[in-house]
N, C-alpha and C positions, 0 to 999 in steps of 0.2 A: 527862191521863195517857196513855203511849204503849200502842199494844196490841202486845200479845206474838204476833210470828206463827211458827208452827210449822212446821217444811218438813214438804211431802208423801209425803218419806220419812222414818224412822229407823234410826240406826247399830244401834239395838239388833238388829234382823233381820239384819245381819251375819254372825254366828257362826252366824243358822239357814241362811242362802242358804250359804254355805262350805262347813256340814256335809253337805246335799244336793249338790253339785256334788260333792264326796270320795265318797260313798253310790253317787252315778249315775257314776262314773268307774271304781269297782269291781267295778260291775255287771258279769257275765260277758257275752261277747259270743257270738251267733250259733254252736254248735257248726259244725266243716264238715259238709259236705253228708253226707261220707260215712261219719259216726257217727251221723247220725239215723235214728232206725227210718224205712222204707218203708212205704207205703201204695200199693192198689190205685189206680189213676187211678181219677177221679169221671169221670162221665160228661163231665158239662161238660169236664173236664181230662183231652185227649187226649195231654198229652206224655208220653213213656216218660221214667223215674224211672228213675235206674241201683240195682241191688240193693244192699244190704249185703249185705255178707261179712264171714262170720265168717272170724277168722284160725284156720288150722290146728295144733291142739293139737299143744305139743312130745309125741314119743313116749316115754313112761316103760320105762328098763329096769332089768333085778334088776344090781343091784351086788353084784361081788368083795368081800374081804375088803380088794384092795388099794384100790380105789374110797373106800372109807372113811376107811383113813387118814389122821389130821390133825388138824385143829379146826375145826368147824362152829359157826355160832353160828346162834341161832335168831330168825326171821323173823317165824314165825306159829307161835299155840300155838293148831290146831286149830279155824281161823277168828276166832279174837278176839284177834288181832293180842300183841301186846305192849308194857311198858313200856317206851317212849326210855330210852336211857340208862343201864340194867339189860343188862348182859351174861348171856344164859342161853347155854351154850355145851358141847360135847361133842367131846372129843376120843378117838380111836379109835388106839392104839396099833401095833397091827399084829401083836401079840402077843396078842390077846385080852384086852386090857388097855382100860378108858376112865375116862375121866375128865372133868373139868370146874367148871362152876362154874351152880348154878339160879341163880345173879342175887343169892345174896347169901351164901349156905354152898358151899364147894365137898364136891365127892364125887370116891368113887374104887370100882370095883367089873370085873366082868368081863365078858364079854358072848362070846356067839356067832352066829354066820352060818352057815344053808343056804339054801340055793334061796330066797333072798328074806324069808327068815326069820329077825330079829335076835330076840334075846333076852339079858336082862342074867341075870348072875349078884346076889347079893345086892352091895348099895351102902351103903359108909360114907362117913359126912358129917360136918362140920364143924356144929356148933349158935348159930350168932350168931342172934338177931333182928334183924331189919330192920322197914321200915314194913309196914304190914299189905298196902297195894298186892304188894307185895315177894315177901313171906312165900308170901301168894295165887299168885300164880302160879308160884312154885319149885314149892307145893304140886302146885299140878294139873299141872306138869311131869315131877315124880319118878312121878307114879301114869299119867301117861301111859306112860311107859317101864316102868312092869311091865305094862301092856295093847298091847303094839305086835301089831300081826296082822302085818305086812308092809313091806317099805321099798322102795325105788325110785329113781332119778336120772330127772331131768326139767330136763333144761338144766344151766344152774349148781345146781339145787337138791337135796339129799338129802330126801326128803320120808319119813316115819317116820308111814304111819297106824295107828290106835289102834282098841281096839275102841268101839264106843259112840258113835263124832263122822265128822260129814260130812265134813271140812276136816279132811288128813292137820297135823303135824308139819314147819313147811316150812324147812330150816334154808342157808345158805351155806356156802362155804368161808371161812374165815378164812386171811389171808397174815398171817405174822409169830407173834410171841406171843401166846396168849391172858393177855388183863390180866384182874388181881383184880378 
């Protein structure tokens, strides 16, 4: 009878050596030098380490009435980012007039500016449901905008902070129309 000889390797480790070589390919590389935090040299290690630096903060200033005008859409709702793909958006007529849309009802209501101080008049809105993701953050949107302490321009951004959260309101300008 003949004997059955096996090779020393098998195919079947295939798909695990493949999926390692994919795993170690996406592996992130080396940040550069000069986002790594610093450290004091060790004794042993005489060479000078160039510092980090931090970038310097754009300056925030109080926005006109006419600063506002348009439509903004929102970036970040007070550090916990927001849902892709949900437009929460705020348009500022120039009239005392805003409008927009929390991401799934739109509204309509009034608002005033002094000295860095926005404030809405009462807001009527549209009642559809959406998913509960959805619904959630129009919520804690609309209740931001009856807490606003203060707004701001800081680059391209309209930043709108609220009483009660670290991480302002941080919104864009929008070109064109705002969509449903």
């Amino acid at each position: 009878m003949a004997e059955i000889v096996r090779p020393a390797f098998s195919f079947a480790v295939l798909p695990v050596l493949f999926s390692a070589l994919v795993v170690a390919g996406c592996a992130p590389s080396d940040p550069p030098r000069d986002q790594v935090d610093q450290v004091s040299p060790s004794a042993h290690d005489q060479t000078e380490r160039p510092q980090a630096t931090a970038a310097a903060a754009p300056t925030e200033r109080i926005p006109e009435a006419t600063d506002l005008e348009g439509a903004w859409l929102l970036e970040d709702l007070g550090g916990r980012g927001v849902i892709d793909m949900v437009q929460t958006t705020i348009e500022f007529d120039g009239n005392g007039g805003v409008f927009g849309s929390g991401g799934c009802n739109r509204y309509t209501g009034s608002y005033t500016l002094e000295d860095g101080r926005l404030t809405f008049g009462p807001l009527a809105g549209t009642k559809k449901m959406c998913p509960g993701a959805v619904m959630d953050q129009e919520d804690r949107f609309h209740r931001a905008l009856g807490a606003v302490e203060r707004i701001a321009l800081e680059g391209p951004f309209l930043l709108i902070f609220v009483e009660a959260t670290d991480q302002p309101l941080r919104f864009t300008r929008m070109s064109g129309e705002v969509e449903d």
